[in-house]
DRENVEX-195992 format. One record per residue (C-alpha): x, y, z; residue in one letter; residue number from 1. Coordinates in nm, 4 decimals, padded with zeros to 6 digits. Layout:
N
[pt [X,Y,Z],'A',NUM];
...
This chain:
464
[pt [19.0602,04.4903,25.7978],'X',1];
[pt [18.9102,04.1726,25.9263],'X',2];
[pt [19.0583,04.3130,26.2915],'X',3];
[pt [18.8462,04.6594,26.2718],'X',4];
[pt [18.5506,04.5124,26.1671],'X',5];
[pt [18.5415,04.3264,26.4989],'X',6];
[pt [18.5796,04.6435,26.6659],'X',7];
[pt [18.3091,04.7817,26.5026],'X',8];
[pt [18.0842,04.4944,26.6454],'X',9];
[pt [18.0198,04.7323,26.9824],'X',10];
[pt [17.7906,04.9823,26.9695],'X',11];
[pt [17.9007,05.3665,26.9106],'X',12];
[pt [17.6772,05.7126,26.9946],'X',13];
[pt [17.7733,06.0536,26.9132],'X',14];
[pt [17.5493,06.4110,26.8752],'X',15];
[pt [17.5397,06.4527,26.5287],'X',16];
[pt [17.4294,06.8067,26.4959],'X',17];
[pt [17.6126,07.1347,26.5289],'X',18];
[pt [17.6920,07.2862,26.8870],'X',19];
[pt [17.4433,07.5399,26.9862],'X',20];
[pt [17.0877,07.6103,27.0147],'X',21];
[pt [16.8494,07.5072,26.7393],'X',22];
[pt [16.4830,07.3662,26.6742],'X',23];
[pt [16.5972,06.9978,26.6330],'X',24];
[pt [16.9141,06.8065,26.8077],'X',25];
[pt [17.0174,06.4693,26.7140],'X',26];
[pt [17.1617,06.1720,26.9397],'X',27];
[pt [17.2388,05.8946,26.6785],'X',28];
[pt [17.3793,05.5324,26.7949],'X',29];
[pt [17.5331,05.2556,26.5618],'X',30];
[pt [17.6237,04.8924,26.6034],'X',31];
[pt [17.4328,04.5610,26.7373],'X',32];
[pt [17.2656,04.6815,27.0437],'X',33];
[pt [17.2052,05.0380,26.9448],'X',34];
[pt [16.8078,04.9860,26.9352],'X',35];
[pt [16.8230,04.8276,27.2920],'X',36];
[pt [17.0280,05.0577,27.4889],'X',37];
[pt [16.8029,05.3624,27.3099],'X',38];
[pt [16.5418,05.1412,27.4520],'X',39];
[pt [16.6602,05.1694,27.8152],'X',40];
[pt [16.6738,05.5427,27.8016],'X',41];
[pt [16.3548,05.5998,27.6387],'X',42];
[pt [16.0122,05.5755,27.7671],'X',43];
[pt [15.7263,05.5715,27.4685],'X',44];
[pt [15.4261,05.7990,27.5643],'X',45];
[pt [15.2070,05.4857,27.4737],'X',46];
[pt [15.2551,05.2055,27.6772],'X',47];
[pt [15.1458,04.9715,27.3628],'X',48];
[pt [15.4277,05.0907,27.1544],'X',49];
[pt [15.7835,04.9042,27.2165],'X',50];
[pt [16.0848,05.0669,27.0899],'X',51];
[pt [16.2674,04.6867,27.0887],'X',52];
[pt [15.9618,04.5596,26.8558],'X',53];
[pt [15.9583,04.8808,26.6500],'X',54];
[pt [16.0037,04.8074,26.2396],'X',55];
[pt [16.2431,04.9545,26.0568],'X',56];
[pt [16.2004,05.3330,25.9220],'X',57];
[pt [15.9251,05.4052,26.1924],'X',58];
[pt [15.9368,05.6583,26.5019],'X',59];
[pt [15.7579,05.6584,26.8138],'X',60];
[pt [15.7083,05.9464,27.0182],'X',61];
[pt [15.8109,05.9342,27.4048],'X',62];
[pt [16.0565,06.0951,27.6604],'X',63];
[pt [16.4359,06.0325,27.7166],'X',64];
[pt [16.4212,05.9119,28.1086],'X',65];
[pt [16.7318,05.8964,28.3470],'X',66];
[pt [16.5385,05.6845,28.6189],'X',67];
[pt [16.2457,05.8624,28.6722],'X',68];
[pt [16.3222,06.2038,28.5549],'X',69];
[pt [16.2029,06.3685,28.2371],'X',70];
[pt [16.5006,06.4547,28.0314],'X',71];
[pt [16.3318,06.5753,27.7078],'X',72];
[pt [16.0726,06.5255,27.5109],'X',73];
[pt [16.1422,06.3045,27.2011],'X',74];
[pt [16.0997,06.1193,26.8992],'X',75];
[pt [16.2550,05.7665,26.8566],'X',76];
[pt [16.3659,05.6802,26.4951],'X',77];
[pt [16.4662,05.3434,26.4123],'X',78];
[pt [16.6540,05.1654,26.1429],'X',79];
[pt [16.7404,04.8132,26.1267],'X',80];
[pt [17.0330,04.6491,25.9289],'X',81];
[pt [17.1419,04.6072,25.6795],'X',82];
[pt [16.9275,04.8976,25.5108],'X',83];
[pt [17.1022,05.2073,25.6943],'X',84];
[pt [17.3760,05.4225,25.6784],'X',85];
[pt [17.6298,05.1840,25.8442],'X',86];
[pt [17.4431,04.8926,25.7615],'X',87];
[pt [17.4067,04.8023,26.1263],'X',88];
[pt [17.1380,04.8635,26.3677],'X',89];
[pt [17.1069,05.2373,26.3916],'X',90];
[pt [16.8679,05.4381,26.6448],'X',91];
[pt [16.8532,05.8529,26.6455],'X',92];
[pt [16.6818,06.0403,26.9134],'X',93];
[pt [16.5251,06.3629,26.7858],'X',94];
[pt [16.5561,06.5693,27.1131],'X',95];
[pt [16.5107,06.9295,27.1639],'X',96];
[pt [16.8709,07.1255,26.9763],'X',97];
[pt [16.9927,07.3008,27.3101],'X',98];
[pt [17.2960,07.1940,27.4899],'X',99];
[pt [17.1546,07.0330,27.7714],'X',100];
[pt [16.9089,06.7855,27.6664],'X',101];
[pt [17.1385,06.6776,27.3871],'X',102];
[pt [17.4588,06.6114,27.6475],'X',103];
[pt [17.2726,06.4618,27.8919],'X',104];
[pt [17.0841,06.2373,27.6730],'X',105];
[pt [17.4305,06.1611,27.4788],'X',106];
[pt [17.5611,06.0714,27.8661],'X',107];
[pt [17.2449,05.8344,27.9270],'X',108];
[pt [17.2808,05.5924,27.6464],'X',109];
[pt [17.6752,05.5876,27.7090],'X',110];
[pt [17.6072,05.4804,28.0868],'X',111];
[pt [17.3481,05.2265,27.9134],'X',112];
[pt [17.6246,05.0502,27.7394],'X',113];
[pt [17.7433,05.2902,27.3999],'X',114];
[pt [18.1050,05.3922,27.3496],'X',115];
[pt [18.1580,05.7555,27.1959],'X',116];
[pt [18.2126,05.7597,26.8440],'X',117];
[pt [18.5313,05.8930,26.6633],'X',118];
[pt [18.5687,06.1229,26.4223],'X',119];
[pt [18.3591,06.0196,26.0990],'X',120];
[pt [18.2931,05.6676,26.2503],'X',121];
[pt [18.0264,05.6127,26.1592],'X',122];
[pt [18.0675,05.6738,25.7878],'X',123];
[pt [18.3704,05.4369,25.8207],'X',124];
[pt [18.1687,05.1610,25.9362],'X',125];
[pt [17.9916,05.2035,25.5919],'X',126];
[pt [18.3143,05.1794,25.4251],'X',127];
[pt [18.4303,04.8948,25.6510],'X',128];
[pt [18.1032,04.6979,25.5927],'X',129];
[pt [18.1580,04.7487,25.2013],'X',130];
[pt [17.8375,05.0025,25.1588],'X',131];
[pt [18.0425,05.2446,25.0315],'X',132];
[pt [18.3836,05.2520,24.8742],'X',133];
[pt [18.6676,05.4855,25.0048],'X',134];
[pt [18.6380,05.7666,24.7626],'X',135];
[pt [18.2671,05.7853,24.8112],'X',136];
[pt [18.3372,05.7667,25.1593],'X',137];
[pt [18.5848,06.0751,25.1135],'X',138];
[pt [18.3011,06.2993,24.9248],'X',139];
[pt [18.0638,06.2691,25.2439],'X',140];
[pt [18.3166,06.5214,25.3957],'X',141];
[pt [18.3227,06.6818,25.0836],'X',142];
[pt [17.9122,06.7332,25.0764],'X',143];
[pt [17.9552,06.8281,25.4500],'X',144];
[pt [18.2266,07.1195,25.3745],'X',145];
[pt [18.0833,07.2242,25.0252],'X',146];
[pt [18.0718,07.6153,25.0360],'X',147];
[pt [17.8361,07.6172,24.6745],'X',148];
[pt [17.6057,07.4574,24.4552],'X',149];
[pt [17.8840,07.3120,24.2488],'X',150];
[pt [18.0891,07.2290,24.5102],'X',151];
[pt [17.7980,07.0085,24.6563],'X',152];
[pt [17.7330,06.8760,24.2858],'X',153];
[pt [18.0840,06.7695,24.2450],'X',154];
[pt [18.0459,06.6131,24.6189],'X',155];
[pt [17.7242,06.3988,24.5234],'X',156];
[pt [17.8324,06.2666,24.1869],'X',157];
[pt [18.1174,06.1198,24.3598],'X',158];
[pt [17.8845,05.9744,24.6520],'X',159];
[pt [17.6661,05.8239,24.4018],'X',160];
[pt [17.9514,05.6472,24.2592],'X',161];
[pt [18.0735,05.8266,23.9171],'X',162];
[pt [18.4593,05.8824,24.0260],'X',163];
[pt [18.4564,05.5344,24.1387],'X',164];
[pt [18.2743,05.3207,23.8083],'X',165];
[pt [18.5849,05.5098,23.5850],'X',166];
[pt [18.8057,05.3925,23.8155],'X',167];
[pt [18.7131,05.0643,23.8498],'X',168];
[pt [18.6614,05.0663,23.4582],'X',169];
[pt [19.0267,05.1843,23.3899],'X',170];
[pt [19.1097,04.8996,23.6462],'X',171];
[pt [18.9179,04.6324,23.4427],'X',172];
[pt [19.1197,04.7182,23.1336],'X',173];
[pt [19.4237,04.7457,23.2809],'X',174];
[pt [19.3787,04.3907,23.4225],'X',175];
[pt [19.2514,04.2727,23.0734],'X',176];
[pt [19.5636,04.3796,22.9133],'X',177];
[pt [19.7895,04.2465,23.2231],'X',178];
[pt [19.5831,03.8938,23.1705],'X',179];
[pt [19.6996,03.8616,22.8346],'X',180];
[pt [20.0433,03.9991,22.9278],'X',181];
[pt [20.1104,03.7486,23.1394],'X',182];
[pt [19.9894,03.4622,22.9396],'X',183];
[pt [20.2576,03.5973,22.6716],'X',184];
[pt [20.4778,03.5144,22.9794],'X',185];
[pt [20.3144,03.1594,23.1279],'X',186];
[pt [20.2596,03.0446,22.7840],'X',187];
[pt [20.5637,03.1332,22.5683],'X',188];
[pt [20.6212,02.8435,22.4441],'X',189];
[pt [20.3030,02.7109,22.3458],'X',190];
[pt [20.0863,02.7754,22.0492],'X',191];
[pt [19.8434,03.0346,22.1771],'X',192];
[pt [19.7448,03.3611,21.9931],'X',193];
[pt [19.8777,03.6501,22.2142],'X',194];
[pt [19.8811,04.0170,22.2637],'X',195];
[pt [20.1349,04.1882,22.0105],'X',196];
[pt [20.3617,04.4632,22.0963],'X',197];
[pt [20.1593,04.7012,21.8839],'X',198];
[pt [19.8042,04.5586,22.0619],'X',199];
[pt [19.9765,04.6585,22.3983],'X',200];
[pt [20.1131,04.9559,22.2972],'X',201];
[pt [19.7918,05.0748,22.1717],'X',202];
[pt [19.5416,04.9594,22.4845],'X',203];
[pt [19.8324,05.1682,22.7388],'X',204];
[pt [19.7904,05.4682,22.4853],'X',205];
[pt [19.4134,05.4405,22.5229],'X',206];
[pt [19.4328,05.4202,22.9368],'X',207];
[pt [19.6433,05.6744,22.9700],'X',208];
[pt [19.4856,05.9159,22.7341],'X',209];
[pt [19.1552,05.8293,22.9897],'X',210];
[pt [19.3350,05.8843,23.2926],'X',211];
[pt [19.5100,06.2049,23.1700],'X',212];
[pt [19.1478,06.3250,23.0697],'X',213];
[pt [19.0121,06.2831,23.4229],'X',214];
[pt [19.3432,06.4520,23.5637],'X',215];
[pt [19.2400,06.7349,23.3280],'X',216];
[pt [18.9719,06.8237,23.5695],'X',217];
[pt [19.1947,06.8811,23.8984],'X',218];
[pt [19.2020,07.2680,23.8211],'X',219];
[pt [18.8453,07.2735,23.8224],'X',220];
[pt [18.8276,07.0429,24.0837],'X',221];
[pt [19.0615,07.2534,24.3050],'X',222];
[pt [18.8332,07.5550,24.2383],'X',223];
[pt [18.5563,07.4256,24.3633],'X',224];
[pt [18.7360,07.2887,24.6817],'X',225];
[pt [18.9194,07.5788,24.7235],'X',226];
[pt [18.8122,07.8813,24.5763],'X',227];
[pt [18.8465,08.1082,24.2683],'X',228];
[pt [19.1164,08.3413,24.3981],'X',229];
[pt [19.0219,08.6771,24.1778],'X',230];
[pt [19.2159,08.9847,24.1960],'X',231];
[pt [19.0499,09.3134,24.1209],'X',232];
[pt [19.3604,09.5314,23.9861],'X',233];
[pt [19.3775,09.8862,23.7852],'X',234];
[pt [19.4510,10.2189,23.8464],'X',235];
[pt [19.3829,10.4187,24.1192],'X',236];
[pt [19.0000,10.6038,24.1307],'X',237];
[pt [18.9089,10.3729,23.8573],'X',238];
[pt [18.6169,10.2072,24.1037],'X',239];
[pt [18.8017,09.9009,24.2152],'X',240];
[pt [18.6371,09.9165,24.5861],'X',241];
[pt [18.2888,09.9784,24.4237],'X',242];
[pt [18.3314,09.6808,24.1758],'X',243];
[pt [18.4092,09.4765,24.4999],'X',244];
[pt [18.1136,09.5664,24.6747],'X',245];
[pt [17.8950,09.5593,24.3851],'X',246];
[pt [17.9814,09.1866,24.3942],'X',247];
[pt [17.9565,09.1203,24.7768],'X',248];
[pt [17.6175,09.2824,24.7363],'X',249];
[pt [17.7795,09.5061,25.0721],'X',250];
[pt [17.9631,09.7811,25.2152],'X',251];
[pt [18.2925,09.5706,25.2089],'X',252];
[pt [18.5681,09.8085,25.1178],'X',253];
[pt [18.5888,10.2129,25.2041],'X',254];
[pt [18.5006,10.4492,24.8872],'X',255];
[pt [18.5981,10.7761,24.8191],'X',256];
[pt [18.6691,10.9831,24.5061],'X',257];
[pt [19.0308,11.0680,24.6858],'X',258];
[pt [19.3014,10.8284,24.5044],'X',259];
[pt [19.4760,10.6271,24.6816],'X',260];
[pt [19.2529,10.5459,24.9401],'X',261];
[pt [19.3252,10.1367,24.9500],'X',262];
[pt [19.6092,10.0949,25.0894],'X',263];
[pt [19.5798,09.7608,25.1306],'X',264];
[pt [19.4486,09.4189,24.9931],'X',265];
[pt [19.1404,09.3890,25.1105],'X',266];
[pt [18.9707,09.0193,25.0388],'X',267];
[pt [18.6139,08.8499,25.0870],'X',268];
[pt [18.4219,08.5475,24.9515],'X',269];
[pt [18.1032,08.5000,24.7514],'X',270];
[pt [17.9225,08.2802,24.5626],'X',271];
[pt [17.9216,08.3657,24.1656],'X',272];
[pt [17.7144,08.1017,23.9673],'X',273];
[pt [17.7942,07.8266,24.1894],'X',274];
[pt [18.1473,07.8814,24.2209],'X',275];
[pt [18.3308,08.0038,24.5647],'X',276];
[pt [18.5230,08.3244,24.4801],'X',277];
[pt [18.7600,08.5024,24.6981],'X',278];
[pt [18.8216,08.8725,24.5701],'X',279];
[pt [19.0864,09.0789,24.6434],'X',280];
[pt [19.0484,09.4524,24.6327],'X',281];
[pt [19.3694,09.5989,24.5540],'X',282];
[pt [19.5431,09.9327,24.5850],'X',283];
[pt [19.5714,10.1397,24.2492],'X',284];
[pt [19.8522,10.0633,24.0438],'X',285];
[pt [20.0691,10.3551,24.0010],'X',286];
[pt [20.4258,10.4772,24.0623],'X',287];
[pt [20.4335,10.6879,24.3966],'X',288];
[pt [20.6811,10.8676,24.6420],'X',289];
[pt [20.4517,10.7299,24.9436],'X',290];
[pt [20.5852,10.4705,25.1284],'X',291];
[pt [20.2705,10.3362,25.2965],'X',292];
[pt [20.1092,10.3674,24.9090],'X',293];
[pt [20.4071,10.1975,24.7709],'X',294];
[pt [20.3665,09.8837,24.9807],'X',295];
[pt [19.9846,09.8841,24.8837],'X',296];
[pt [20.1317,09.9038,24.5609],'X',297];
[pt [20.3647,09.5850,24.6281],'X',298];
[pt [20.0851,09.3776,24.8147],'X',299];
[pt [19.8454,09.4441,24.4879],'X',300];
[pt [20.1256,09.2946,24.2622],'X',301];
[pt [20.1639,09.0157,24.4943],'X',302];
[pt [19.7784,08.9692,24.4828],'X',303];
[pt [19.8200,08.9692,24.1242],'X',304];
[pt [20.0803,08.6815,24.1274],'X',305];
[pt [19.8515,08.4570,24.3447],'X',306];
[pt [19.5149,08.5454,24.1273],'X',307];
[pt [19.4060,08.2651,23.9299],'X',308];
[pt [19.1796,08.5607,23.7516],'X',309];
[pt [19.2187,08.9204,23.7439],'X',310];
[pt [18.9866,09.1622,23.6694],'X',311];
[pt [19.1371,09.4510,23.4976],'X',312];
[pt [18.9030,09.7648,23.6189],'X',313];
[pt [18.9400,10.0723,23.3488],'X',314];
[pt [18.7604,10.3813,23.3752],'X',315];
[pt [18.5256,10.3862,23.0715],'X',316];
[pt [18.4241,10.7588,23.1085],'X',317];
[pt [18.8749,10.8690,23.0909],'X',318];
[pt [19.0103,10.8511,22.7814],'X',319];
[pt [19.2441,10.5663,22.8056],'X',320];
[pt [19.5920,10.6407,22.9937],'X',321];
[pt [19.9505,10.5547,22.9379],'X',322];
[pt [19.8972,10.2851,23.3014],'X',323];
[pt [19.6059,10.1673,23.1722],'X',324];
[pt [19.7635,10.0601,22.8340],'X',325];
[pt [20.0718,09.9360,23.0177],'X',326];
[pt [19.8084,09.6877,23.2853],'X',327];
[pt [19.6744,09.5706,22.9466],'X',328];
[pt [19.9734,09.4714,22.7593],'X',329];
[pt [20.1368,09.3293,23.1324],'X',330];
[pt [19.8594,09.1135,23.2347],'X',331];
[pt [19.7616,08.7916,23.0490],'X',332];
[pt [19.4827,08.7637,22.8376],'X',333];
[pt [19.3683,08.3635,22.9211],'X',334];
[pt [19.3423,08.4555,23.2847],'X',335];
[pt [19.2290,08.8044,23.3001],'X',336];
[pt [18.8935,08.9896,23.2175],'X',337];
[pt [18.8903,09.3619,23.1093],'X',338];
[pt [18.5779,09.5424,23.2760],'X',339];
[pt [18.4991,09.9016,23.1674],'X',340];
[pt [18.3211,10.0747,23.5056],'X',341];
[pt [18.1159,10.4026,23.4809],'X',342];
[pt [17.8998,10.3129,23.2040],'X',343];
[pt [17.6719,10.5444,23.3748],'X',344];
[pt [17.8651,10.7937,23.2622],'X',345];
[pt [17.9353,10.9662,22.9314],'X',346];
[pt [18.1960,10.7008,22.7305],'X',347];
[pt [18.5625,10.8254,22.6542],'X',348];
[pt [18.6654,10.4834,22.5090],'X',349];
[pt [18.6259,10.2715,22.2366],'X',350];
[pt [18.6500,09.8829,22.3258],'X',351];
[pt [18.8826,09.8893,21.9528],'X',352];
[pt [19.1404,10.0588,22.1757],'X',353];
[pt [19.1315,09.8316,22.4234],'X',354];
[pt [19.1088,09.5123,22.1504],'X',355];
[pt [19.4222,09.6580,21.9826],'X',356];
[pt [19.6091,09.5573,22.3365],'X',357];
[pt [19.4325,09.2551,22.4428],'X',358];
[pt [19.2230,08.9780,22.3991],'X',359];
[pt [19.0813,08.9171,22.6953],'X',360];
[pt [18.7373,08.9495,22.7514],'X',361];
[pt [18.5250,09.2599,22.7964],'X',362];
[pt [18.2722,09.3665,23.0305],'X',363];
[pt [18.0643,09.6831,23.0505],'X',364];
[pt [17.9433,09.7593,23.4016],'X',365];
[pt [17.8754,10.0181,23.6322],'X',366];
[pt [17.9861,09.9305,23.9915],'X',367];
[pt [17.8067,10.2280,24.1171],'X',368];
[pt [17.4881,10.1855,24.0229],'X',369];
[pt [17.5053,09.8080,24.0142],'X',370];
[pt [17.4097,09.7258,23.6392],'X',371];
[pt [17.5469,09.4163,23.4382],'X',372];
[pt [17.7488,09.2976,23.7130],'X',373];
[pt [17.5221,08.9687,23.6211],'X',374];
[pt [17.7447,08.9613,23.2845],'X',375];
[pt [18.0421,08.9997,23.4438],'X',376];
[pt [17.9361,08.6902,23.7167],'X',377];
[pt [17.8751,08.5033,23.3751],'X',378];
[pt [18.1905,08.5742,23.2330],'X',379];
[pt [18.4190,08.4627,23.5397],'X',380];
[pt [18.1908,08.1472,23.5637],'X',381];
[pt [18.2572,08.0858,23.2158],'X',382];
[pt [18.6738,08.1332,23.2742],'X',383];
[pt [18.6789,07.8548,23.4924],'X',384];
[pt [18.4355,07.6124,23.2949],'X',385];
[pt [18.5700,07.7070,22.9223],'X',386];
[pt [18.2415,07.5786,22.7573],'X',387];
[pt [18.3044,07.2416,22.9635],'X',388];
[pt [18.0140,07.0162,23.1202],'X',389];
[pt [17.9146,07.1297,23.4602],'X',390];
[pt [17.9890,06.9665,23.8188],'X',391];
[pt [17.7010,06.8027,23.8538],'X',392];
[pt [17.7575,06.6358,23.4735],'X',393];
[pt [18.0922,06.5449,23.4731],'X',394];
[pt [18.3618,06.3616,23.7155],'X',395];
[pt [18.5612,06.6548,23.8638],'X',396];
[pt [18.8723,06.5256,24.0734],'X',397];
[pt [18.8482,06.7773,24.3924],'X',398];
[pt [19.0434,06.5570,24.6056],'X',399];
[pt [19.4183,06.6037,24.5934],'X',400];
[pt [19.4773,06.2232,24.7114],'X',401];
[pt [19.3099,06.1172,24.3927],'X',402];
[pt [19.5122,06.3792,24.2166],'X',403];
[pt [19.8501,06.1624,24.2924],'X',404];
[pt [19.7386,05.8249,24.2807],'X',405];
[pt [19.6033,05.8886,23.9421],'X',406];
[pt [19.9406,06.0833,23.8711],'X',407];
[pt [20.1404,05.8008,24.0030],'X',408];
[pt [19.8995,05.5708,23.8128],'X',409];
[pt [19.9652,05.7213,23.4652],'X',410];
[pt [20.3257,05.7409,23.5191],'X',411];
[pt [20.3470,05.2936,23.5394],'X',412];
[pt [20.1644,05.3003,23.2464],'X',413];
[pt [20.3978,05.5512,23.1516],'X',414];
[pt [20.6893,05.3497,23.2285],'X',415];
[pt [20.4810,04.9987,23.0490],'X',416];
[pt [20.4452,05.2090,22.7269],'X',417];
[pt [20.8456,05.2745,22.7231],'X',418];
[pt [20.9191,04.9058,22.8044],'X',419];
[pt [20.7103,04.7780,22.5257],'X',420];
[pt [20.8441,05.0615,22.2860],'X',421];
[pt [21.2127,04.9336,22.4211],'X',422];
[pt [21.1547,04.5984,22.3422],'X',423];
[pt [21.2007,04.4705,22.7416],'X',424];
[pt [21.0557,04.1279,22.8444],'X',425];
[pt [20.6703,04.1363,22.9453],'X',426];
[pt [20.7824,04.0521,23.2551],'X',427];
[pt [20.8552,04.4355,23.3079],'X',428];
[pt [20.5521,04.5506,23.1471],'X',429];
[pt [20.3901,04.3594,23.3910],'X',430];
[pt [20.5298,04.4654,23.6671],'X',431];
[pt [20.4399,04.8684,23.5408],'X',432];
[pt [20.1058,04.7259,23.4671],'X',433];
[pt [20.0192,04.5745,23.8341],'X',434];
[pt [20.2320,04.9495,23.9361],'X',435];
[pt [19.9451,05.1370,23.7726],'X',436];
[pt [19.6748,04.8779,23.9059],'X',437];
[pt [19.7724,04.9355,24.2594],'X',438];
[pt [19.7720,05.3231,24.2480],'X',439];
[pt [19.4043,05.3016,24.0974],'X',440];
[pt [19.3314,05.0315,24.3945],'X',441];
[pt [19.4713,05.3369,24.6679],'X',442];
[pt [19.1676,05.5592,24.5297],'X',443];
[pt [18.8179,05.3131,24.5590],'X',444];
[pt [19.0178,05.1863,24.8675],'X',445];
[pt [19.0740,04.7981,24.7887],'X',446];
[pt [19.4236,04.7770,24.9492],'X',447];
[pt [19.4792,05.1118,25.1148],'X',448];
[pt [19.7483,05.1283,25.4736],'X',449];
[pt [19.5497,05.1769,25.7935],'X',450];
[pt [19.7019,05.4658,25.8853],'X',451];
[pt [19.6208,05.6767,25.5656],'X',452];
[pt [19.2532,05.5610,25.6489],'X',453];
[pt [19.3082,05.6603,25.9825],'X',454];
[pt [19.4034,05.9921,25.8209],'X',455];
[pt [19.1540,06.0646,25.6522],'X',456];
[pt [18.9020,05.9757,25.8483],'X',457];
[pt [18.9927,06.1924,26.1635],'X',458];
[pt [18.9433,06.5226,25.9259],'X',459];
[pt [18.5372,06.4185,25.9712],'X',460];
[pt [18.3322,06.5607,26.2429],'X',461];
[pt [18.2426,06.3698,26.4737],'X',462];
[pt [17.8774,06.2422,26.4172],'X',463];
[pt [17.9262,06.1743,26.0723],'X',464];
């Protein structure tokens, strides 16, 4: 590490807004002489202001100048170290957001003496310079890429730190109980009071019943990364296409009153409650001599396989049929929701009938006309919490890196549990103890290999 940091002692500059026309653009430079060389490009529109003598947190307002030709007109922001985002000197020029003034002014302060920044540089110069630890590091992608609320809630707790006090809180008792391990070891033969078998057994029990808890939130976790893949099943005519666009609050899928008329999956995303949701309108369910129908009929089971949530769609104003009862029975109550469409209409079923066949829960709507589709949002935002503390009040794991170090983590301690309960020398438990240690070490980023940081830096945009 002590290598990089030296490299991170020249100065870096990268655009670090989107591509593309906007009100606002940003040039942004990082490292010792970052204030100076934004000095040498930029002329303040007072001639008593000076850029180089400029406090910390303050703009000035002036003109980016290649010799003596107006570039753009500007605003000069500086930020001295250690108080910024790198901790080093840091200078952003607020320029106009079109292409041209924000290239050429990016060219300027390169030909003044700044190197181009890499990918997520500049955040790894905070982790470098110990600002910021490598899973809190990690979530500043996260808060970039969040699609929802709660993806962005999940992204933040993490920046602020939450993911990375449990870790370092299962670490401190993992050491405590390695400390006393090894004393059983240095000290065997000595008159010193020291951990019994049962006192060991009992503080890995406790550790890994913490660690398994926070692995308990990877499904959530991977929901909010990834999406809450829903599939909208049921027979055909039952309003499957109207449900979807009821939903997407659009004209999304074709609908007809002909049967039969999705032939194929047909999938967008929205946000419900926070959540990122990909639904997949699929063809009606029913045995057919078509070909073309019978592979929509294939893809919607496939859909149906890769749904982590299905929403059974019934038609409320049919009495119920023999491939309605036979959806009901197939499909799995924990991961489905029944919803009854056409409530507009006169009612042919009693919920009973459907109780008598299912559990799962049941939603009245009318896709057509758009009511309660606010209770079924509730109730597919409620399937993936199950009464459980939101994102932004709870540690979520989103990051599948975390995932198997903490995996790997709990499987030493694992292994420590089994070679106290076998009756092995410490010297194995401590080996599964410092195992564990290590793994939990991977996450914050204490002793991590340079190329996995190289990794997982390069997914950042550049800018950031």
């Amino acid at each position: 590490m002590s290598m990089e940091i030296g490299r991170f002692e020249d100065t870096i500059a990268a655009i670090a807004t989107p591509p593309g026309r906007s009100g606002i653009g940003i040039v942004r430079l990082s490292g010792p002489q970052a204030i100076a060389i934004a000095g040498e490009v930029f002329r303040p529109a007072s001639r008593k202001r000076n850029p180089l003598a400029q406090a910390s947190f303050t703009t000035c307002y002036g003109h980016v100048m290649a010799g003596e030709q107006v570039v753009d007109e500007v605003i000069l922001t500086v930020m001295r170290a250690p108080h910024t985002y790198t901790t080093q000197d840091v200078a952003a020029i607020n320029c106009h957001g079109g292409v041209v003034p924000l290239r050429r002014t990016l060219e300027l302060v390169i030909e003044a003496g700044a190197r181009p920044a890499d990918p997520g540089e500049f955040t790894k110069r905070a982790y470098y310079f110990g600002r910021i630890d490598l899973a809190q590091a990690e979530a500043v992608a996260d808060i970039i890429n969040a699609q929802t609320n709660e993806s962005q809630k999940a992204a933040m707790t993490q920046l602020a730190g939450r993911l990375s006090d449990e870790i370092n809180a299962f670490r401190e008792n993992i050491m405590g109980t390695l400390v006393r391990v090894e004393a059983a070891i240095d000290f065997s033969d000595q008159d010193i009071e020291l951990m019994s078998a049962e006192e060991i057994a009992a503080a890995i029990g406790e550790l890994r019943g913490q660690i398994g808890a926070l692995l308990a939130t990877t499904e959530h976790g991977r929901i909010l990364r990834e999406g809450l893949k829903v599939a909208i099943v049921g027979r055909p005519n039952v309003g499957k296409s109207s449900l979807l666009n009821a939903l997407l609050q659009t004209s999304r899928a074709i609908v007809t009153e002909v049967p039969g008329t999705t032939r194929d999956v047909v999938e967008d995303t929205v946000n419900v409650n926070g959540i990122p949701v990909t639904l997949a309108d699929t063809a009606g369910l029913r045995e057919t001599n078509n070909v073309v129908e019978a592979e929509g009929v294939s893809r919607s089971r496939q859909a149906i396989a890769d749904a982590d949530l299905v929403l059974l769609v019934i038609d409320s104003s049919e009495a119920l049929g023999g491939d309605d009862e036979e959806l009901l029975a197939e499909l799995p109550s924990s991961s489905s929701i029944v919803v009854m469409n056409k409530e507009d209409l006169p009612t042919a079923i009693d919920a009973s009938e459907v109780e008598r066949i299912t559990s799962a829960p049941i939603v009245w709507v009318s896709a057509l006309e758009g009511t309660h589709i606010g209770e079924l949002e509730n109730a597919i935002s409620s399937h993936v919490w199950e009464g459980k503390a939101g994102a932004g009040e709870q540690t979520i794991i989103t990051n599948v890196r975390h995932k198997v170090a903490l995996q790997k983590a709990e499987a030493a301690l694992a292994a420590a549990a089994e070679a106290v309960s076998g009756g092995y020398s410490e010297e194995f438990v401590a080996a599964d103890l410092r195992g564990a240690l290590s793994r939990l070490d991977e996450i914050v980023g204490k002793y991590v290999p340079e190329d996995v940081i190289s990794r997982i830096f390069a997914e950042f945009c550049i800018g950031k």
